[in-house]
C-alpha positions as CSV (number, residue, x, y, z in Angstrom):
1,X,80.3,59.5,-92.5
2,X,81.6,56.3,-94.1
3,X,83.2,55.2,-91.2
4,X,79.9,55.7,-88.8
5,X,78.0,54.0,-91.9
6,X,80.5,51.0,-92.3
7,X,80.9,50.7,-87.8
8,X,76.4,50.5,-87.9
9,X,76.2,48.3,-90.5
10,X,79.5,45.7,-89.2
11,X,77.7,45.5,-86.3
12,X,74.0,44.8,-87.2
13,X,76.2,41.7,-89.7
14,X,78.1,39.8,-86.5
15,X,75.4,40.2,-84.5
16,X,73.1,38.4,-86.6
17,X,73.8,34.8,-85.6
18,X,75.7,32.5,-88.0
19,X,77.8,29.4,-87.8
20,X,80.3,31.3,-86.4
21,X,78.4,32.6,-83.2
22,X,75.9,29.1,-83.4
23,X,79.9,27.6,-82.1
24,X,81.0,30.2,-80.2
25,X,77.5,29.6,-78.1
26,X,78.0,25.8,-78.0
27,X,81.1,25.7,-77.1
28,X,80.5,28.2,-74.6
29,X,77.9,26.1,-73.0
30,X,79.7,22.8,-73.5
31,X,83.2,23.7,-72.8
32,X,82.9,26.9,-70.3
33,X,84.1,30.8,-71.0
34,X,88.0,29.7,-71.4
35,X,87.3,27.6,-74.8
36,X,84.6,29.9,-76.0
37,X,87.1,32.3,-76.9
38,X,89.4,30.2,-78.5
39,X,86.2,29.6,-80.9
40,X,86.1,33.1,-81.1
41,X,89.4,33.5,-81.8
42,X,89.4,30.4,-84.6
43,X,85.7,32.3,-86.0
44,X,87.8,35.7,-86.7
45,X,90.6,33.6,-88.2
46,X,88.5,32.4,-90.4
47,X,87.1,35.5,-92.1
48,X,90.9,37.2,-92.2
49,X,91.2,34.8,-95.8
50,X,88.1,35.6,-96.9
51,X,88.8,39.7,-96.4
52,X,92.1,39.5,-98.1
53,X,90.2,37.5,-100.8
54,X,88.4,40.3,-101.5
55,X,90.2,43.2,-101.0
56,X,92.8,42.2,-103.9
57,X,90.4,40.5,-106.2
58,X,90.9,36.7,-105.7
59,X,87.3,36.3,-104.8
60,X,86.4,36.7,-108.4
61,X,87.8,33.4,-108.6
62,X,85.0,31.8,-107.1
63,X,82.6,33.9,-109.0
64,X,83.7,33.0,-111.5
65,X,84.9,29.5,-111.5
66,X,82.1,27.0,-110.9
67,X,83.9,24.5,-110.0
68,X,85.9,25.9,-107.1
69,X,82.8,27.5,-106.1
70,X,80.9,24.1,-105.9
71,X,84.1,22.4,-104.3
72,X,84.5,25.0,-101.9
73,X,81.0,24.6,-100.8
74,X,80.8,20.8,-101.2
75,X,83.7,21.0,-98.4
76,X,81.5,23.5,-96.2
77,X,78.3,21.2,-96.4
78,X,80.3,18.2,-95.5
79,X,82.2,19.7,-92.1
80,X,79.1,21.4,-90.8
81,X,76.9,18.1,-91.2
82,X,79.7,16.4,-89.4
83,X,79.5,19.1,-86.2
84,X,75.9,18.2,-86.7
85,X,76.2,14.5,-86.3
86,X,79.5,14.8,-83.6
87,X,76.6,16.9,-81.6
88,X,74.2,14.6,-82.2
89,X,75.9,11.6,-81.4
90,X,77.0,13.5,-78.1
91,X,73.3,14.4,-77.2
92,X,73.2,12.9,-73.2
93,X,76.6,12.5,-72.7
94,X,77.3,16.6,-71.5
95,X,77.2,16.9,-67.3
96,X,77.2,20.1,-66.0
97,X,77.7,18.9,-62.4
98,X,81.7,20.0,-62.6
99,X,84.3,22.4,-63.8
100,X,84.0,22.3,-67.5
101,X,86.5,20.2,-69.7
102,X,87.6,21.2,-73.4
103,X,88.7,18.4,-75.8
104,X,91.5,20.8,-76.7
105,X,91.5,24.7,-77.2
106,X,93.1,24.4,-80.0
107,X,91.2,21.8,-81.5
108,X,88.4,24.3,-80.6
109,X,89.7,27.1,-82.8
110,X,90.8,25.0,-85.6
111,X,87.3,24.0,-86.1
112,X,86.3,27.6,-85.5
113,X,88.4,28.4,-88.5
114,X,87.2,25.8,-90.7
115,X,83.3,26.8,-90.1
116,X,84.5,30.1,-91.3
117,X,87.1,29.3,-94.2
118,X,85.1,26.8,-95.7
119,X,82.5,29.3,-96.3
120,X,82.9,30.6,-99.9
121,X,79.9,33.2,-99.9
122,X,82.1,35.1,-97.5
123,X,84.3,36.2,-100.1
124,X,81.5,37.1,-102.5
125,X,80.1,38.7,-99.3
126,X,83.1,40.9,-98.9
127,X,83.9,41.8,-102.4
128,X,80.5,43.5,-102.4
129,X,79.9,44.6,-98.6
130,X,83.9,46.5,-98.3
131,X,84.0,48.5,-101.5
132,X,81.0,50.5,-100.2
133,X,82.4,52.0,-97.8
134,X,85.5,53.2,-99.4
135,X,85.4,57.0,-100.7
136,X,85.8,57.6,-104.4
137,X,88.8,59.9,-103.9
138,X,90.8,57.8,-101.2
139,X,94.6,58.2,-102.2
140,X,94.8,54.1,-101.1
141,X,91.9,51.8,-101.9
142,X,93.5,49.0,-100.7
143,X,95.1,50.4,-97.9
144,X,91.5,51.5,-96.8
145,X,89.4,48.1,-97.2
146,X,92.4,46.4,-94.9
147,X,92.0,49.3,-92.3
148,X,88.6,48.5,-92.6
149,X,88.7,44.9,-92.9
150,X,90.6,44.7,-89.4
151,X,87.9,47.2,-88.0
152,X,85.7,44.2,-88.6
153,X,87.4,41.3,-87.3
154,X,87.9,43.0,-84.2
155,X,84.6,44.0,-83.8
156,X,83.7,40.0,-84.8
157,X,86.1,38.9,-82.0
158,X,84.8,40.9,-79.0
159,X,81.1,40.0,-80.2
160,X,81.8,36.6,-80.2
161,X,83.5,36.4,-77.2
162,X,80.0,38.2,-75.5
163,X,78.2,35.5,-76.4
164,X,80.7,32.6,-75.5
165,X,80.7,34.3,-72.0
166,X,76.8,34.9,-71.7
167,X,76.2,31.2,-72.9
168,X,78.8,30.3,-70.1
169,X,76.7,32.0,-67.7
170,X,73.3,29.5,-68.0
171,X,75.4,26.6,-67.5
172,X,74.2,26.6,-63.7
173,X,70.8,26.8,-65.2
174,X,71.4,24.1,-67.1
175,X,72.9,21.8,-64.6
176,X,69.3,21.8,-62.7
177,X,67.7,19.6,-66.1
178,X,69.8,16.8,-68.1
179,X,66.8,16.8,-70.3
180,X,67.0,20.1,-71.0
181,X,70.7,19.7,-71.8
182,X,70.6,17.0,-73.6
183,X,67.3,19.0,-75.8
184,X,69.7,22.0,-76.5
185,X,72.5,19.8,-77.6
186,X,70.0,18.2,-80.2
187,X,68.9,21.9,-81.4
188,X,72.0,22.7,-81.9
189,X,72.3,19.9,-83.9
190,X,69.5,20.4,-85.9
191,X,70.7,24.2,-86.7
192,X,74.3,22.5,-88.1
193,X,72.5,20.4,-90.3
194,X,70.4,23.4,-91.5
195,X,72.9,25.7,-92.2
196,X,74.8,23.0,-94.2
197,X,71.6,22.2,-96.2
198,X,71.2,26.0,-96.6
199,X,74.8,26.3,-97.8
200,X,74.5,23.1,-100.4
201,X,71.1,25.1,-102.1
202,X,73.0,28.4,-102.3
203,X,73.9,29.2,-105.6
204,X,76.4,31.8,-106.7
């Protein structure tokens, strides 16, 4: 029962787009299928601090600590409005009319990981969202909210990769309109700059 409850309600959370999949899908369209997963990979990374955060208490830290709450999320705001401007200032520049080039697949997931990391109301998120799904007479608590933390990164991983792949597949679409292209870069843009403006109102 717990386990059916926790799989439903993981699922309904990735799928919800994010930073995380708002990357995946960029780079997907940008860079082709290959460095979409490594943003995939990097967004999964990302959470795996977050999850062991919470599942042995550290994320009370940044409950309760306003100031490495504020700096965490000072350091969010700034990287995200930096992918907005890099995205920005790149607006035009994309061709689809070849094989698609990565700037790095590792540089890739290391900023993967950073959108992710950087994010301190995924450890609040966590500490509250595990413990729910743990039964009251499990002989291992702990042991339980890792099982079930790696359940979830998993599950993060191959849904990212799905949309990497699918926003991979429109790039021949794509490749028809530079307008179009260069209008899609600037959204994406835009939605970097809004989730970093989101993130700087948040409050604890």
């Amino acid at each position: 029962m717990f386990l059916t409850e926790f799989l439903l309600t993981s699922l309904i959370v990735v799928l919800v787009p994010g930073t995380g999949v708002l990357f995946t899908v960029s780079t997907g369209l940008t860079s082709g299928w290959r460095a979409s997963i490594f943003a995939a990979i990097g967004c999964t990374l990302g959470i795996l601090p977050h999850l062991v955060a919470s599942v042995f208490g550290l994320a009370a830290i940044l409950h309760t600590s306003a100031v490495v709450f504020q700096l965490f999320k000072l350091l969010g705001v700034c990287y995200l409005l930096y992918l907005a401007w890099t995205m920005w200032k790149q607006s035009g520049a994309l061709r689809f009319d070849g094989a698609p080039v990565s700037d790095g697949y590792g540089r890739t997931a290391v900023q993967a990981f950073l959108i992710n990391i950087l994010n301190p109301k995924l450890s609040l998120f966590f500490l509250a969202f595990l413990p729910q799904f743990v039964p009251a007479d499990a002989p291992n608590p702990i042991a339980s909210m890792l099982g079930l933390s790696m359940v979830f990164m998993l599950m993060t991983l191959v849904v990212f990769i799905g949309y990497g792949i699918l926003a991979n597949q429109i790039r021949g679409y794509l490749s028809q309109s530079p307008r179009l292209v260069r209008r899609i870069q600037r959204l994406f843009s835009g939605l970097f700059l809004a989730m970093g403006l989101k993130l700087a109102a948040m409050e604890r």
